[in-house]
N, CA, C and O atoms as CSV, one atom per row, in Angstrom:
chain,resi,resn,atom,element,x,y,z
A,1,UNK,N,N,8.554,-10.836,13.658
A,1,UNK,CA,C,7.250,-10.334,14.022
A,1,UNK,C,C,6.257,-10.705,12.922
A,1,UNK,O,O,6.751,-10.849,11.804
A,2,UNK,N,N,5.230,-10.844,13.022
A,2,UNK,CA,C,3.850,-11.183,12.433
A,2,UNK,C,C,2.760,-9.886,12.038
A,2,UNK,O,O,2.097,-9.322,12.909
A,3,UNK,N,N,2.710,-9.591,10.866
A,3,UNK,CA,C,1.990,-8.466,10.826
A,3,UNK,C,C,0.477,-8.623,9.865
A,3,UNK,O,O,0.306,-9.622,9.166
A,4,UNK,N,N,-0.197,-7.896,9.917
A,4,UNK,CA,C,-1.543,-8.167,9.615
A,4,UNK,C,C,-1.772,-7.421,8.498
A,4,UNK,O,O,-1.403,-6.354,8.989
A,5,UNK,N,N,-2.100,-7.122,7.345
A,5,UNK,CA,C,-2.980,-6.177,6.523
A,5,UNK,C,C,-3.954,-5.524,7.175
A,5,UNK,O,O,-4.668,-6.312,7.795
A,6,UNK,N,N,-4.294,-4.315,7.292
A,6,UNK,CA,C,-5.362,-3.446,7.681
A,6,UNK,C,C,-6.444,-3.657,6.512
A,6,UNK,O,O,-7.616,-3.933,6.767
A,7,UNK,N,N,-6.082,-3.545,5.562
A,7,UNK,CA,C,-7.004,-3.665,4.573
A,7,UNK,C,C,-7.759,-4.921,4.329
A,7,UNK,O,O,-8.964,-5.154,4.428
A,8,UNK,N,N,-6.393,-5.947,3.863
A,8,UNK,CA,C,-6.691,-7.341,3.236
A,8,UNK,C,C,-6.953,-8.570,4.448
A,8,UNK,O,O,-7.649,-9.549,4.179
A,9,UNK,N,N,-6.377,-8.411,5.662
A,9,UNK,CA,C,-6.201,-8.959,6.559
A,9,UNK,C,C,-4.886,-10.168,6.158
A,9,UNK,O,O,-4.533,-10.852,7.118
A,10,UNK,N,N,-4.454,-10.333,5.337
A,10,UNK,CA,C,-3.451,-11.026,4.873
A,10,UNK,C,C,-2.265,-11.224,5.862
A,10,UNK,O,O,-1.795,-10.214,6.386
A,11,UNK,N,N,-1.984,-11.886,6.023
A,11,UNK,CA,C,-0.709,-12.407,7.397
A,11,UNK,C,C,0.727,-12.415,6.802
A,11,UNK,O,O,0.837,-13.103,5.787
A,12,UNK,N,N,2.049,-11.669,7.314
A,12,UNK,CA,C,3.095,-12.141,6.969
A,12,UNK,C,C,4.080,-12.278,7.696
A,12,UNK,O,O,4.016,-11.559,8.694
A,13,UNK,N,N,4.811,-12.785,7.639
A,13,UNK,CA,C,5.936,-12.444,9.066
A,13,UNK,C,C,7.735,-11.754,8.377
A,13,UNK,O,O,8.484,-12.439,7.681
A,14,UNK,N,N,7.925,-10.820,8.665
A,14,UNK,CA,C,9.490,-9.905,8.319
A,14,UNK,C,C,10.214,-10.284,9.596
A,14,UNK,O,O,9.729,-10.089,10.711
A,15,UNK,N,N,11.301,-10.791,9.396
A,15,UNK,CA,C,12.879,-10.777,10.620
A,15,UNK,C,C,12.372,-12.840,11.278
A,15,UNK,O,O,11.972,-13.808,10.631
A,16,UNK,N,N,12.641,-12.679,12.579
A,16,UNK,CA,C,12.019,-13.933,12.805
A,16,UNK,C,C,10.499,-13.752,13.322
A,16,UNK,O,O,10.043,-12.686,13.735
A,17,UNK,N,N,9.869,-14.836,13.240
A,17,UNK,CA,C,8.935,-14.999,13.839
A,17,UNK,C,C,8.625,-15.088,15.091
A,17,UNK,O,O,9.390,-15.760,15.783
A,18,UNK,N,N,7.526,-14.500,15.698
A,18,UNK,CA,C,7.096,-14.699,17.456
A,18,UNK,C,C,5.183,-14.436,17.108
A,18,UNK,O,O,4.319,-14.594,16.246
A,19,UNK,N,N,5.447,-13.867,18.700
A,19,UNK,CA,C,3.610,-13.987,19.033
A,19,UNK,C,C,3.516,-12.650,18.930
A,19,UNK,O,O,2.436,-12.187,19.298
A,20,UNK,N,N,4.426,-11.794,18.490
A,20,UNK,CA,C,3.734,-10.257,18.509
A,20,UNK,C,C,3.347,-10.176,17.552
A,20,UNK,O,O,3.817,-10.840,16.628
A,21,UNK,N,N,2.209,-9.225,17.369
A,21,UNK,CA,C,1.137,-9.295,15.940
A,21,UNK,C,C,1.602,-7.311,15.805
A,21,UNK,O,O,1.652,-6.417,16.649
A,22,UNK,N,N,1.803,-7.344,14.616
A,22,UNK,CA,C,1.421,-5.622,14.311
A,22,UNK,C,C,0.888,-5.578,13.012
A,22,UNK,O,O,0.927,-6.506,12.204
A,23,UNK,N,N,0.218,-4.093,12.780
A,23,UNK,CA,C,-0.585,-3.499,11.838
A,23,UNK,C,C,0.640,-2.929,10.460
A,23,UNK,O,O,1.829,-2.629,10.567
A,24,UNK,N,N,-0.323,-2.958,9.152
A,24,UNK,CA,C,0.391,-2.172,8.613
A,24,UNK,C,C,-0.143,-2.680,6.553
A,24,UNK,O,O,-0.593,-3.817,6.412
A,25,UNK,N,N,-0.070,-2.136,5.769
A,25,UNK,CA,C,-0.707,-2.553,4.396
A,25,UNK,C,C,0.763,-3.572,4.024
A,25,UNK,O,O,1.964,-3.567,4.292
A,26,UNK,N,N,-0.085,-4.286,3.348
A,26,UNK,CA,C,0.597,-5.394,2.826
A,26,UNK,C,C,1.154,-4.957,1.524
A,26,UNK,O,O,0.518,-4.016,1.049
A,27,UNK,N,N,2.393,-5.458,0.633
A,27,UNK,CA,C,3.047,-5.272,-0.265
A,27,UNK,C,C,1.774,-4.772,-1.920
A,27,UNK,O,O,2.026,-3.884,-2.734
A,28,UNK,N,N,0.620,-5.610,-1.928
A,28,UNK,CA,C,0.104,-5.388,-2.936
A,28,UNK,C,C,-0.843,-4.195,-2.297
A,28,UNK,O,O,-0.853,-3.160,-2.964
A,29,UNK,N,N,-1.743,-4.201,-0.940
A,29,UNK,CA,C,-2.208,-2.979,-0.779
A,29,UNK,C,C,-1.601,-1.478,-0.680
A,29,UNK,O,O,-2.077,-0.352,-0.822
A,30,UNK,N,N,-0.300,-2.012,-0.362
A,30,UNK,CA,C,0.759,-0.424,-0.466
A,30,UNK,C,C,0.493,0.324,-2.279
A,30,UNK,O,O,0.220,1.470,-2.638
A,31,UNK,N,N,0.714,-0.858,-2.999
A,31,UNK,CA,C,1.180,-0.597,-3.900
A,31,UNK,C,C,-0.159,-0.352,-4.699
A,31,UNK,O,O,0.074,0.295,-5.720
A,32,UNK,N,N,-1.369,-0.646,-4.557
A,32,UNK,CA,C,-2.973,0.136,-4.563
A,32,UNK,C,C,-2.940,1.460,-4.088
A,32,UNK,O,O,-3.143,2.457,-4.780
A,33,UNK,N,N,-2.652,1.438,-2.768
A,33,UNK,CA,C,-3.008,2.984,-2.121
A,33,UNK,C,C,-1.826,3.748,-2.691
A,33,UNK,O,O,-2.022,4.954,-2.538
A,34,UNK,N,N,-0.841,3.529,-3.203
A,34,UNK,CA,C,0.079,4.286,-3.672
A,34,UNK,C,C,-0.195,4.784,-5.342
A,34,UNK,O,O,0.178,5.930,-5.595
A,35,UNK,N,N,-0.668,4.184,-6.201
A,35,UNK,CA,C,-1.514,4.230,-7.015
A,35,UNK,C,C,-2.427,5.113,-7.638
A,35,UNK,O,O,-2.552,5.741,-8.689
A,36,UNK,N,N,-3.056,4.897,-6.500
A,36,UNK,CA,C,-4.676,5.680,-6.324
A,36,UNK,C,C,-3.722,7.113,-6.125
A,36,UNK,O,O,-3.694,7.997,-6.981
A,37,UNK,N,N,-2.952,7.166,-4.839
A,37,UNK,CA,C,-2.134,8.389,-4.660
A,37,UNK,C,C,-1.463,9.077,-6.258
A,37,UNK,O,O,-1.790,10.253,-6.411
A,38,UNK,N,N,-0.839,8.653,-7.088
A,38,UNK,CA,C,-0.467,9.045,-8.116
A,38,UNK,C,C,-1.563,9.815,-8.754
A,38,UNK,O,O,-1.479,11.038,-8.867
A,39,UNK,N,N,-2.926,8.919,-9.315
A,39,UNK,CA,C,-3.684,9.724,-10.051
A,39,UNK,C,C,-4.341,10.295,-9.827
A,39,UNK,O,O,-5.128,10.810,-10.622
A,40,UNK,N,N,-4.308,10.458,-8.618
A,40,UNK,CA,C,-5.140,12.036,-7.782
A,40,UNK,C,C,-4.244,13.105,-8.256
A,40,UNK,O,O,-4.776,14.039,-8.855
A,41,UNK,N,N,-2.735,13.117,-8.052
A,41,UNK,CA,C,-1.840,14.212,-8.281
A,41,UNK,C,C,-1.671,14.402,-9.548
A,41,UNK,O,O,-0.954,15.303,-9.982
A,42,UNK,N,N,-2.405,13.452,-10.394
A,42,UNK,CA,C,-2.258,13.587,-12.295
A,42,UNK,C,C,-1.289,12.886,-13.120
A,42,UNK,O,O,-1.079,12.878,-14.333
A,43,UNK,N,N,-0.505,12.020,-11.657
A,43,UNK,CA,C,0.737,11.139,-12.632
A,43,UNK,C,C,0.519,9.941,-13.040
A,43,UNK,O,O,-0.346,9.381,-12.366
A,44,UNK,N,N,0.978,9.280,-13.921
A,44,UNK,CA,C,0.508,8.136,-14.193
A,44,UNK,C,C,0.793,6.892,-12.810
A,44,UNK,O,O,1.683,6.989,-11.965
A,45,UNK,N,N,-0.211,5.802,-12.909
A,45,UNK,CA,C,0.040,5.225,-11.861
A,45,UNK,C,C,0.964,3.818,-12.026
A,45,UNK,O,O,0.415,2.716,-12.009
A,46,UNK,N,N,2.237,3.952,-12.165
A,46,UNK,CA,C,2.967,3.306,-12.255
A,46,UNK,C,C,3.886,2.658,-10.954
A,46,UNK,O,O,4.990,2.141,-11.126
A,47,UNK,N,N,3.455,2.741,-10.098
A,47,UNK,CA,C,4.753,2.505,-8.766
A,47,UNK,C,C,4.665,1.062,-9.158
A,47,UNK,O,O,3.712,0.486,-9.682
A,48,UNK,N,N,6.167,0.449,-8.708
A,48,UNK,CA,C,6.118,-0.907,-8.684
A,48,UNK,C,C,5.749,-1.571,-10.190
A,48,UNK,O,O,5.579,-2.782,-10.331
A,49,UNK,N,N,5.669,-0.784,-11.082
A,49,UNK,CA,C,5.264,-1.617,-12.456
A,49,UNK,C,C,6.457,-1.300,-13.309
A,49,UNK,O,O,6.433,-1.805,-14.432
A,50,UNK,N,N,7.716,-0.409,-12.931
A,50,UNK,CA,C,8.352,-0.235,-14.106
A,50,UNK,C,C,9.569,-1.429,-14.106
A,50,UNK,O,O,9.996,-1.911,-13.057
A,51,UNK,N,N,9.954,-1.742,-15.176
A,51,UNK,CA,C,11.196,-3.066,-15.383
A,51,UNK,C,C,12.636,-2.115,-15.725
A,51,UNK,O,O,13.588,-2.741,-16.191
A,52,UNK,N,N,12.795,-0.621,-15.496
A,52,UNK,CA,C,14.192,-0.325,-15.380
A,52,UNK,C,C,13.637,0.844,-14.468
A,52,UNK,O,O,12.471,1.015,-14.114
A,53,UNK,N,N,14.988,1.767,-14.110
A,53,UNK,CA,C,14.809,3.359,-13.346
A,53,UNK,C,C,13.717,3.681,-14.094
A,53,UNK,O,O,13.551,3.210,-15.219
A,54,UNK,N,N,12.941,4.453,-13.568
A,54,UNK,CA,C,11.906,5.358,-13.812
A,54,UNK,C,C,12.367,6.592,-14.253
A,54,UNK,O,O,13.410,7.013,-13.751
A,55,UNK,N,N,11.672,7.397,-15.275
A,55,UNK,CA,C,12.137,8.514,-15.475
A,55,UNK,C,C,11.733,9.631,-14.763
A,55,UNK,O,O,12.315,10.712,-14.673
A,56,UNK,N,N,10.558,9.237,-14.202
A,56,UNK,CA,C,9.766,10.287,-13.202
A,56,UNK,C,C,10.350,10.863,-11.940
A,56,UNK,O,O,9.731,11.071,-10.897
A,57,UNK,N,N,11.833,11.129,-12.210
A,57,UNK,CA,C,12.326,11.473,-10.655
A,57,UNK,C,C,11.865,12.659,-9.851
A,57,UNK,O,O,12.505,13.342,-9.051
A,58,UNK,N,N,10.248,12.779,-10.354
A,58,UNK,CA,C,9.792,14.417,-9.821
A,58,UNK,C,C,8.883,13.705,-8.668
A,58,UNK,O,O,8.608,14.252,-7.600
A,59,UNK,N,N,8.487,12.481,-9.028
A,59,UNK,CA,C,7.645,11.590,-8.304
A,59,UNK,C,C,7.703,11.449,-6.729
A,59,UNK,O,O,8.615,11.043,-6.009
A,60,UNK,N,N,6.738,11.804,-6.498
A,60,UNK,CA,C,7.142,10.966,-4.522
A,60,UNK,C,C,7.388,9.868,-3.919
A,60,UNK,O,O,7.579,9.723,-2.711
A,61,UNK,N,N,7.391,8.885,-4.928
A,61,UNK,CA,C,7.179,7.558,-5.109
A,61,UNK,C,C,8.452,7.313,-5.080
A,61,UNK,O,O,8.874,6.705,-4.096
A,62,UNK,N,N,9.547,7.782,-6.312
A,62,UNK,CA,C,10.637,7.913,-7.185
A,62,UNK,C,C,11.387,6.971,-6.176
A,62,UNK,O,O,11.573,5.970,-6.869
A,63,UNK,N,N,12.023,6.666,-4.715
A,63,UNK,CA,C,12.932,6.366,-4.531
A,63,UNK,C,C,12.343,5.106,-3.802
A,63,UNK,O,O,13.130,4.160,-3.794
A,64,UNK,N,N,11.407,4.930,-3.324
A,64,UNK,CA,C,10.845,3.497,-2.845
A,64,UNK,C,C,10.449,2.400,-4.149
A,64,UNK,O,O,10.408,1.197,-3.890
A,65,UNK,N,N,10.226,2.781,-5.247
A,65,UNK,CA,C,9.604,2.530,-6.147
A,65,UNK,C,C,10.855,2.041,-7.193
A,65,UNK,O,O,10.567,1.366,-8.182
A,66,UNK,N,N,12.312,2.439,-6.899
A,66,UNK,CA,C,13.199,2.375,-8.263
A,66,UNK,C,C,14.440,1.541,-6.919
A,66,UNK,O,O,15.633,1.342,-7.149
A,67,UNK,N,N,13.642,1.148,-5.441
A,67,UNK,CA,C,14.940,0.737,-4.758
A,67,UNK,C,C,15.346,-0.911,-5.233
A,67,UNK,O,O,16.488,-1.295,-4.980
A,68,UNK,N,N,14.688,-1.551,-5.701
A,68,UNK,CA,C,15.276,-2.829,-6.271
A,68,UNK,C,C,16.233,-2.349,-7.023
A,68,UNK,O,O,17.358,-2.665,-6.635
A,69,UNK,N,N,16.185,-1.699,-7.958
A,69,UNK,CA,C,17.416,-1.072,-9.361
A,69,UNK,C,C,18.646,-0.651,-8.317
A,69,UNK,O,O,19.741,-1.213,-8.320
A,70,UNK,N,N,18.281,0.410,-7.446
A,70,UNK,CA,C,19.446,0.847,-7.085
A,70,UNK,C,C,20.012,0.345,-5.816
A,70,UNK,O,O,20.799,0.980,-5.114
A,71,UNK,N,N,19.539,-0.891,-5.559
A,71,UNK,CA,C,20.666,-1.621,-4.535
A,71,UNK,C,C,21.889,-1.743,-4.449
A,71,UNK,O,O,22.574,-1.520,-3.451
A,72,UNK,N,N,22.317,-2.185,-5.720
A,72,UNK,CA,C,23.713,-2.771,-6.161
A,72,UNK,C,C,25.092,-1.473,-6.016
A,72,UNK,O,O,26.269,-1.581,-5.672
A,73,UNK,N,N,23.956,0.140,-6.620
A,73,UNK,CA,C,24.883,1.063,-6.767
A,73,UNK,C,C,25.357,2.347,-5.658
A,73,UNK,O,O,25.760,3.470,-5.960
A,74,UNK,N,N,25.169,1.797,-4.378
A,74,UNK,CA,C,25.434,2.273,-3.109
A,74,UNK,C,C,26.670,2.225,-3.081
A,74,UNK,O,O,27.279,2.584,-2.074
């Protein structure tokens, strides 16, 4: 499927490709609006920027944000 940025309008396609188009934020606008979400709640805005586990496991973020690390240990 083919999906669009709401925000950026940016094009990508996930699984195979066809003619169906859907909505949805793109990898760098997620990771903006998720952001912005942190320092409203007072946490630092780190999603997607840390290079090991995060220590913040109080975070709402915490498990989308640390799933590259913990692939392997399923």
């Amino acid at each position: 499927m083919t999906y669009v940025c709401i925000k950026c309008r940016v094009n990508w396609v996930c699984g195979e490709s066809s003619e169906e188009i859907s909505g949805g934020l793109c990898e760098e606008c997620i990771g903006e609006y998720i952001r912005e979400k942190q320092r409203s709640k007072g946490h630092h805005d780190c999603f997607m920027r840390n290079t090991e586990i995060c220590t913040e496991d109080c975070c709402s973020y915490w498990d989308n944000c640390n799933s590259r690390f913990l692939k392997g240990e399923k």
